[in-house]
N, C-alpha and C positions, 0 to 999 in steps of 0.2 A: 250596743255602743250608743251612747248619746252625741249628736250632731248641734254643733251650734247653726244660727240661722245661715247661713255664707255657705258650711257647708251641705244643706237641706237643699239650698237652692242649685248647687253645682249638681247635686245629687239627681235632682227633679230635672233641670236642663239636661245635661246627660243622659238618661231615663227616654227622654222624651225625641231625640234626635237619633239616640240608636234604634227606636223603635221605626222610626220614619226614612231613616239615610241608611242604617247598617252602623255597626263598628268600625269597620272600612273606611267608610263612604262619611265618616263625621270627626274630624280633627277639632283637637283641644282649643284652638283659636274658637270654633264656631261654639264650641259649649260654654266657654268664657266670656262670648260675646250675649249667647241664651241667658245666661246667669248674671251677664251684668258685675261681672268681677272681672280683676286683671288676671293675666292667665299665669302669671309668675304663682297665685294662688289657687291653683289647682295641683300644681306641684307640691306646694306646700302641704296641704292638704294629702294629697293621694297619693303623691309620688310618679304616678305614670297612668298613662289614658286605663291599660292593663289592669291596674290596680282600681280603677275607679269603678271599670264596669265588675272587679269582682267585688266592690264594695256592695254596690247597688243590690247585686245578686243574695249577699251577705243578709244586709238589711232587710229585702222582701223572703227569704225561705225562712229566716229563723223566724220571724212572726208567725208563717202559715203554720210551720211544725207545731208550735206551741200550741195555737190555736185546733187543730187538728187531735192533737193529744186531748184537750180539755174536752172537744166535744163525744169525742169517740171512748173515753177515761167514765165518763160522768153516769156511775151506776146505779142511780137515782132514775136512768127511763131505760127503757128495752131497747134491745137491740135492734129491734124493726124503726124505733124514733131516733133512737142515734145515727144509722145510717140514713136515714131521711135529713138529718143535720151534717151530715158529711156529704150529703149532695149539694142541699141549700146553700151551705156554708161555700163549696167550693165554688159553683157555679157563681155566686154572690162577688167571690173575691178577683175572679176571672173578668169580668165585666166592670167593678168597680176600681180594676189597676189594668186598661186596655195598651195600653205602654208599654208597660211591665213584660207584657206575656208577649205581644208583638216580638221584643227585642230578643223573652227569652227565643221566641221560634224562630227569630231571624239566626242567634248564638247556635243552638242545636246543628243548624245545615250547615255553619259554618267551621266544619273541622279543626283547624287552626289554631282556633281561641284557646287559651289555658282556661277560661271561665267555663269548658265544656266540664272538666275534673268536675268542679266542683257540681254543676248541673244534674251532671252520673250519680254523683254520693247525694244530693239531695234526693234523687227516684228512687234513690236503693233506700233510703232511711221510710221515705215518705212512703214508699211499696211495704217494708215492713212492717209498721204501725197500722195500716189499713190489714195486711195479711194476718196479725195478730188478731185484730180487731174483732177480724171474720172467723179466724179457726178457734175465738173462745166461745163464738156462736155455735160453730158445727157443731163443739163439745158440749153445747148444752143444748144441742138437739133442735137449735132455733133455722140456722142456715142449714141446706144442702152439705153434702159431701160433693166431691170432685167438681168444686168448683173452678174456672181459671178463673186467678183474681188478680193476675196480670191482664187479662184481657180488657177484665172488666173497668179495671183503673183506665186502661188505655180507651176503651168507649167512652169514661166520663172525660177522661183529657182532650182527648181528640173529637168529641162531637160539641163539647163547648166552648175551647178555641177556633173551630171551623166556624162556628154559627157569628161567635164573637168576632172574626177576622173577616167573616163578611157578611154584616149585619143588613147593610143597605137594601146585598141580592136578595136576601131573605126575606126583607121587608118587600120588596118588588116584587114578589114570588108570591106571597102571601097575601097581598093586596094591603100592606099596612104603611102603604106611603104618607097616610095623612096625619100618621101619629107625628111628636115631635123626638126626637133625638130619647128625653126625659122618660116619656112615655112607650116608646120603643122598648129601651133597657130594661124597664119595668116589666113589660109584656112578653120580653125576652128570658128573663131569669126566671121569671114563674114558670111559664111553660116549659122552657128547656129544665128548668128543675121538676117538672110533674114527670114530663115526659123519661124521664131520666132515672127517677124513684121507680116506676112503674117496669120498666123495661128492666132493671137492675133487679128489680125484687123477684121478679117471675124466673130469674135465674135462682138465685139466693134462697128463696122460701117457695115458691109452687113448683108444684112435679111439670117435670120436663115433658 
């Protein structure tokens, strides 16, 4: 769906406040006040706060998916570079929409939301396409057999939104307080992408 500017910005401002307050904890007056519109047009626009944040959720998976297919589809390089690109790629996307994934993780704990539905069907599709991904591999003898490739999705989810969600301790941990925010990210994604490729392939392709 195509957004005009007005509503990009409700979009962004909402984005940005559920990440930081919760869906709870951030009323439509404050996201209209973020966005710099009157709040009669958010309404207009969305309908109800409910509907906005499933807009938002709408807007960021159908990108990833697509994206996801293309890199993982693309039979022009092997299997061992495609998954090297469905790590970069994710890690990439994870760090470059810090919002985004906040808000999803703060939505996940928060039972209640109807935006979980839709959360569930996005892991169930996005799990699929990766598990295909993989078992056209086995078939041609490139991956392992008895792989868990639920796990292994969950290693790459959950050790690069833990690092993303707290980059600072990391930086402080590692001794890289002197980099800037820019450079950080940068030294962030690389490495949690090597590290990530390496650990994942020794399941996938080297004997156990």
């Amino acid at each position: 769906m195509e957004y005009n500017h007005k509503q990009l910005a409700i979009l962004d401002a909402a984005e940005q406040l559920f990440a930081s307050q919760g869906f709870h904890g951030t009323s439509v007056r404050d996201i209209a006040h973020a966005a710099d519109v009157n709040i009669a047009m958010i309404s207009y626009y969305f309908g109800s706060k409910e509907k906005l944040i499933e807009a938002i959720f709408l807007k960021r998976i159908v990108g990833w998916k697509s994206v996801l297919e293309t890199v993982l589809k693309d039979e022009s390089l092997s299997f061992e570079t495609r998954f090297d690109r469905l790590v970069e790629t994710y890690v990439g996307r994870i760090f470059n929409n810090p919002c985004f994934n906040l808000m999803m993780m703060r939505a996940q704990i928060q039972a209640d939301l109807g935006v979980n539905d839709l959360i569930h069907q996005n892991k169930l599709e996005v799990h699929g396409i990766i598990s295909a991904f993989i078992k056209a591999g086995q078939e041609k003898g490139v991956f392992n057999e008895g792989v868990d490739i639920l796990m292994m999705v969950n290693t790459l989810v959950g050790t690069t939104n833990h690092i993303m969600s707290t980059r600072h301790h990391f930086a402080r941990i590692s001794g890289l307080e002197h980099l800037t925010d820019e450079q950080l990210q940068q030294h962030l994604v690389i490495h949690i992408s090597n590290h990530l490729k390496n650990l994942l392939k020794a399941i996938l392709i080297h004997e156990a």
